[in-house]
C-alpha positions as CSV (number, residue, x, y, z in Angstrom):
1,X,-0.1,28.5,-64.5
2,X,1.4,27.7,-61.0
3,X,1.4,23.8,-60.3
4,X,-1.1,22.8,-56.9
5,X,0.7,21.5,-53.7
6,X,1.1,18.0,-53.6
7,X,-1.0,18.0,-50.3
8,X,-1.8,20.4,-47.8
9,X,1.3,19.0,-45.7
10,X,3.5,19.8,-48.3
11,X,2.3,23.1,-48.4
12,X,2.4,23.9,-44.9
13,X,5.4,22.0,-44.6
14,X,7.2,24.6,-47.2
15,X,5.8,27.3,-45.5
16,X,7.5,26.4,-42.3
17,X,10.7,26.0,-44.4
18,X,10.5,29.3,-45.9
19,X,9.9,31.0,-42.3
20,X,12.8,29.0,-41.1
21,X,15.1,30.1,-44.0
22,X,13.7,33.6,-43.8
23,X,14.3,33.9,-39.9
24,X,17.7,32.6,-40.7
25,X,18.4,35.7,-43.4
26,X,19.8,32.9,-46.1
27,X,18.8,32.4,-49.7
28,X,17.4,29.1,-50.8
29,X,21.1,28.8,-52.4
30,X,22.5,29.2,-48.9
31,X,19.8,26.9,-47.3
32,X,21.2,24.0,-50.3
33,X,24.2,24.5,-49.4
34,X,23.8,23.4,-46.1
35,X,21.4,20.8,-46.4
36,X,23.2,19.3,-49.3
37,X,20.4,19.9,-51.7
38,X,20.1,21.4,-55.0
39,X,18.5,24.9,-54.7
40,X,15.6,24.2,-57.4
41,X,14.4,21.3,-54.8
42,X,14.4,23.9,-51.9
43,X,12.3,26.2,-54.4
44,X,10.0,23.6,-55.2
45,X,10.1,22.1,-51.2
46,X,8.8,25.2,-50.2
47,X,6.2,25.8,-52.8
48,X,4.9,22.1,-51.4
49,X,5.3,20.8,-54.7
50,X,7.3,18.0,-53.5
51,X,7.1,15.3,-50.8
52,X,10.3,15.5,-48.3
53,X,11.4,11.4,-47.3
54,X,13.0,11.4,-43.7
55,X,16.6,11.9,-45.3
56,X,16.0,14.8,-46.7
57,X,13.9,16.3,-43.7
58,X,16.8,15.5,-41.8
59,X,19.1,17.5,-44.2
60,X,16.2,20.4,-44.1
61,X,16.5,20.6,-40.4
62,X,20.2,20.5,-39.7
63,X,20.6,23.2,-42.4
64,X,17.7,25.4,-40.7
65,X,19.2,24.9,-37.3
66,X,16.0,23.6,-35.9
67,X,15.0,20.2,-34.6
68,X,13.5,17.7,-36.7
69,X,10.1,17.7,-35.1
70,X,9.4,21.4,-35.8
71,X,9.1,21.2,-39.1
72,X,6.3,18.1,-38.9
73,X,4.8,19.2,-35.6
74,X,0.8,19.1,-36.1
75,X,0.5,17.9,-39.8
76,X,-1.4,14.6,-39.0
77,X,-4.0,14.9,-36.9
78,X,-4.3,13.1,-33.8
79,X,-6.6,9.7,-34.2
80,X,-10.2,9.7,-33.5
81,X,-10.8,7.3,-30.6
82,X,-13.7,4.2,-31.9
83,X,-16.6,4.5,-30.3
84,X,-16.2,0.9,-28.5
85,X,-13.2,2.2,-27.0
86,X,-12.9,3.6,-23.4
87,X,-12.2,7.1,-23.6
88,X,-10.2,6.9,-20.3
89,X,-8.1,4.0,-20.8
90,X,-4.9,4.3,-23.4
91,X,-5.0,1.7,-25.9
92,X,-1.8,-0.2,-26.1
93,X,-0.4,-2.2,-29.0
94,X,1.7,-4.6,-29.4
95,X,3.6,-6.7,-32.2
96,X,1.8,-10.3,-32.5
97,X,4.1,-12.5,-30.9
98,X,6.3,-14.3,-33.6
99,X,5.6,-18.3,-34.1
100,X,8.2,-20.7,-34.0
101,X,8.5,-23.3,-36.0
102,X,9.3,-26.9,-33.9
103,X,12.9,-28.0,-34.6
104,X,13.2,-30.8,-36.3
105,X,16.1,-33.4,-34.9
106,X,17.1,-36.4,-36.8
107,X,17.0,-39.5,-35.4
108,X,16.0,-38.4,-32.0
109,X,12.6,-39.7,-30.4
């Protein structure tokens, strides 16, 4: 029995791959090769059953010729704005400002 996608991301996410690879004409061999990959982890990349980290999506991409971003494009949906928020107005956050620590001098008053 055929192991379950990791998660619908991964699935889609190997789909992508394998129409990349296909467009290209390569094997999965060919497309390890290039990405520096072993060609049972394209096999199982592609049949979602395992999670790519940035690395390796990087490796995908430069071996299927394509930018980064299409192979992610639309995976996460966009946020649900809260209901307390203006629907007009972009949200902007920022980092909370680090604290410093008073120096301590010796001696000095």
């Amino acid at each position: 029995m055929a192991k379950p996608p990791v998660s619908e991301a991964a699935r889609v996410l190997g789909e992508r791959v394998r129409t990349f690879r296909d467009d290209l004409g390569i094997s999965q061999e060919k497309l390890a090769a290039l990405a520096g990959v072993h060609w049972t982890f394209v096999s199982q990349v592609e049949r979602g059953l395992r999670n790519l980290n940035l690395h390796n999506l990087l490796k995908f991409a430069a071996g299927l010729q394509v930018d980064p971003a299409e192979l992610v494009a639309g995976l996460v949906p966009p946020p649900e704005p809260a209901e307390d928020e203006a629907q007009d107005e972009p949200v902007v956050r920022t980092p909370a400002a680090r604290r410093r620590k008073p120096r301590k001098t010796a001696g000095r008053r």
